[in-house]
N, C-alpha and C positions, 0 to 999 in steps of 0.2 A: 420618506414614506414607502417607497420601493423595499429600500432595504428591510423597513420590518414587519411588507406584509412577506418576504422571501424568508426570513427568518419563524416565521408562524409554525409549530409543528402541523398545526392541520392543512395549510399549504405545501408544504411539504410532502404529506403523506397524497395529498391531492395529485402534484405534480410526479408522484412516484408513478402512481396508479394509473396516468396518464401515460408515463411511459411504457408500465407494462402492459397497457392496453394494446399500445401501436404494433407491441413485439408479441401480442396474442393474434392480433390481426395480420402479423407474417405467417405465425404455425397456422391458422383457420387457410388464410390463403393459398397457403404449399403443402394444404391437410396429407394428399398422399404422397409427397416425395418427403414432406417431414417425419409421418412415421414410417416408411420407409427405409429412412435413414439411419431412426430408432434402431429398429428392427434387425437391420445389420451391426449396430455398434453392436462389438465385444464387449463383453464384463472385463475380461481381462487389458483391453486397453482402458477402459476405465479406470480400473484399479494401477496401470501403469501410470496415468496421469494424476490422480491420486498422489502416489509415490515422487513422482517428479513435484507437484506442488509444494508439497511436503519439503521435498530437499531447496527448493528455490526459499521457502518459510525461513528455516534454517538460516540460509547466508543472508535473509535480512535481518534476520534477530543478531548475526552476528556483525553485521552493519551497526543496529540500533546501539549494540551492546558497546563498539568503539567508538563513538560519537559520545554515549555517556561517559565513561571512560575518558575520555579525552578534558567533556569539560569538568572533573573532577569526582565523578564518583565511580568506582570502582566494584560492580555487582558481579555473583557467582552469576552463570551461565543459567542454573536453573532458577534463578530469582529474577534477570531481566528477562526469560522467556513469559513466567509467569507478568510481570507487569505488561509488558509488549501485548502478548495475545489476549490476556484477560482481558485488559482493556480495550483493547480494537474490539472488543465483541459491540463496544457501545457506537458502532458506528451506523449499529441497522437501526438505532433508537432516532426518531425524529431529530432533529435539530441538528446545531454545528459543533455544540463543547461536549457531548457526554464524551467522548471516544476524550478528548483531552482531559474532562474533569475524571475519568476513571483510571489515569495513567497515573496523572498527577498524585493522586492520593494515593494509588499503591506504591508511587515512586515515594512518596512521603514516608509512608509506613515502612521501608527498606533502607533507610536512613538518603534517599536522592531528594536535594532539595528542590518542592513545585516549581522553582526557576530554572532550574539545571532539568527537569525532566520538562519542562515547557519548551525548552528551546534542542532539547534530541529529538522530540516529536518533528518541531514544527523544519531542522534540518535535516531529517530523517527523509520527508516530505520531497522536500526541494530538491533533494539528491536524486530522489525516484523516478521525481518528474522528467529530471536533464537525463537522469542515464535513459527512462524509458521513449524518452523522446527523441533522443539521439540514435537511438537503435530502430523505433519506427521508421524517422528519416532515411538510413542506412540501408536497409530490407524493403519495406514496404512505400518506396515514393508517391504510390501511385495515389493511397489511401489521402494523402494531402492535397490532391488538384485543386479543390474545392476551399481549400483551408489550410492555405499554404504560409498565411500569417501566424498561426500557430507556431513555427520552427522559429521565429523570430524571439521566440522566450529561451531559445539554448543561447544564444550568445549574452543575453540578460544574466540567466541562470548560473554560467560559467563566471561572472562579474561578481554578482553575489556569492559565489563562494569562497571570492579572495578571503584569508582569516580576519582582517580587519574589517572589510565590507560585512562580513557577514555578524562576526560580533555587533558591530554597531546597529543592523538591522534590527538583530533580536533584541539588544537591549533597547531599541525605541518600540519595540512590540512589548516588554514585559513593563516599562513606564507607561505605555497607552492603558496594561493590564494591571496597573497597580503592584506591580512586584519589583523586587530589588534586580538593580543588573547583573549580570553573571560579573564573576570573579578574576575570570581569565579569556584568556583568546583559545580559542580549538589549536590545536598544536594541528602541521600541517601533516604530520605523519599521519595521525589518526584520520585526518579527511580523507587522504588517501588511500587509507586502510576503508574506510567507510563506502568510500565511492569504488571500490573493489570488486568488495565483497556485492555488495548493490548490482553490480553491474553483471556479475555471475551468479545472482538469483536472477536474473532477468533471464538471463543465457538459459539457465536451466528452465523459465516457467515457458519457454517457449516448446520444449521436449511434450510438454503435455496437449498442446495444439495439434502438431506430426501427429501424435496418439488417436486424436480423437477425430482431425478433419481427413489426417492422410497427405498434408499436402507437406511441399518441402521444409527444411527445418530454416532457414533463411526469413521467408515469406510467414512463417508460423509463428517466428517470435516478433515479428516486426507489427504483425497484424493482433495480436494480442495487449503490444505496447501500445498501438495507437488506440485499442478500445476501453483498455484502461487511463488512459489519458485522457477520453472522451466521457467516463465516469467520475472522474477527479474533476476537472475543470465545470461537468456540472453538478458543483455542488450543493444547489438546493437539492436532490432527492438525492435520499440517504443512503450510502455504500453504491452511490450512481447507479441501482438495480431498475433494469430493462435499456436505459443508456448502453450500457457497456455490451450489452448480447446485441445489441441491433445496430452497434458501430461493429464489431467483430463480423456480424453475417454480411455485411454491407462489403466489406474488402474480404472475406471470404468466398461471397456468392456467386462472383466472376468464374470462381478457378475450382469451385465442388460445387453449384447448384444451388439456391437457397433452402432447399430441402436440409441438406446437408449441412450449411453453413448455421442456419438456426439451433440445428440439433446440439453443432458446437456448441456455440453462444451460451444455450441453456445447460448442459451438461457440464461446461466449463467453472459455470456460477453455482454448479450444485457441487463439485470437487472442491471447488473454494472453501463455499460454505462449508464442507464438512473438516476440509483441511484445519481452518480453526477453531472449529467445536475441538475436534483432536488434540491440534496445540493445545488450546487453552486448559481444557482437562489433562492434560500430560504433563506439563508444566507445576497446573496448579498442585499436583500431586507431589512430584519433583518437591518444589519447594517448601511442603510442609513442613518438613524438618527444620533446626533453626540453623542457619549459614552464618558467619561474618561476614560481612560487609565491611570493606577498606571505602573511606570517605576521603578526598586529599584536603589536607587541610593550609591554609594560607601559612606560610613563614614563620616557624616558632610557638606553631599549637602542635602538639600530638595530634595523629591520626587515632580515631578510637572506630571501637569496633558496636555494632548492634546488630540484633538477634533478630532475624524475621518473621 
């Protein structure tokens, strides 16, 4: 019963709205150390953080790109950015599967089969969470007093990535979803590869933090990861918007003022958002043209190629 009134989109938009309520009733609270704070950011640190999201985007596309790759589909650079970002656009759309069903089908449309682009998504995810979570822990301890059960999912996290642990996971997630198991096991180079690059988009999203609060680069990425961890985990409201700026001022407000620390918050979520408007039309344009596409094919089929 829980579950499908959390699933409801007008629940959802409810509990958005709820959050961004809470995180209006910070800026109305700190009205003038907030704009204030405004008022001193630079354009050009803005546009610096801009550019660092942008490069952290990057190393997760190239994350996303070795995971598929790995479990047998082989896309140009400008065809999984186009699926990647065009699709995460459906993440501000109510509910849980648009952000999936819109990967799914571009992944479709580029010759990646919806089981193979179902389970890069969904260990895409997994990865985000342990590196993001593992560098909150590391930098920002203090952010967990309260919610210190939460670290209890990296040693989880790190089990589920064993290559058999993890295959077998996905494929009792694509039988629950009606779909065929994958074909093969993640080869462990590419998780490697995966979990790499992941881990140095993270590195880098923290550079746009420094930018924008001032405070150290240590503290900045770690406080970043825990509020995006604190967006992801609640996942009834959609791209965790108002979550994620009011877990970030909450371990910022200590050490800049929550003047300051909101400004972040909100600033941070408007570079985001613009970061993949950006991708996504950058990409989409990229890809017009038709690519091939290498597919791996089991044992004694020919690899063929299709036009995007």
């Amino acid at each position: 019963m829980l579950s499908r009134v959390l699933s409801s989109p007008a629940v959802r938009v409810a509990l958005g709205l709820v959050a961004l309520g809470f995180l209006g009733y910070g800026v109305a609270r700190n009205w003038a150390d907030t704009t204030a704070a405004l008022a001193r950011l630079s354009p050009w640190s803005v546009a610096g953080a801009l550019a660092a999201v942008l490069a952290g985007q990057f190393c997760m596309l190239l994350a996303w790109r070795e995971i598929l790759a790995g479990l047998g589909t082989r896309l140009p650079l400008a065809v999984a950015g186009r699926i990647l970002f065009l699709g995460q656009l459906g993440k501000y759309v109510p509910g849980s599967v648009w952000a999936y069903a819109a990967m799914m089908e571009l992944g479709r449309h580029h010759g990646s089969p919806p089981r193979r682009t179902f389970a890069c998504i969904s260990l895409g995810l997994v990865i985000s969470l342990g590196v993001a979570l593992s560098i909150a822990a590391a930098t920002a301890r203090e952010a967990f007093a309260e919610a210190w059960y939460v670290l209890l999912l990296i040693p989880v996290i790190a089990v589920c990535l064993h290559p058999r642990v993890l295959t077998w996971g996905l494929n009792l997630a694509l039988r629950l979803a009606r779909r065929e198991p994958l074909e093969t096991v993640l080869p462990g180079r590419s998780l490697l590869l995966a979990v790499g690059w992941t881990a140095l988009g993270w590195l880098v999203y923290g550079v746009h933090i420094v930018l924008l609060a001032g405070t150290g680069y240590p503290v900045s990425t770690g406080a970043y990861a825990f509020a995006w961890v604190a967006g992801l985990l609640t996942f009834v409201i959609p791209a965790g918007v108002g979550v994620r700026e009011g877990a970030l001022a909450v371990v910022l407000g200590p050490l800049v003022g929550p003047g300051l620390a909101l400004v972040t918050g909100i600033v941070s979520r408007l570079v985001f958002t613009l970061s993949e408007l950006i991708a996504a039309g950058g990409f989409f344009l990229l890809a017009r043209r038709p690519k091939r596409v290498e597919v791996d094919a089991p044992e004694g089929v020919g690899v063929h190629s299709l036009d995007s």
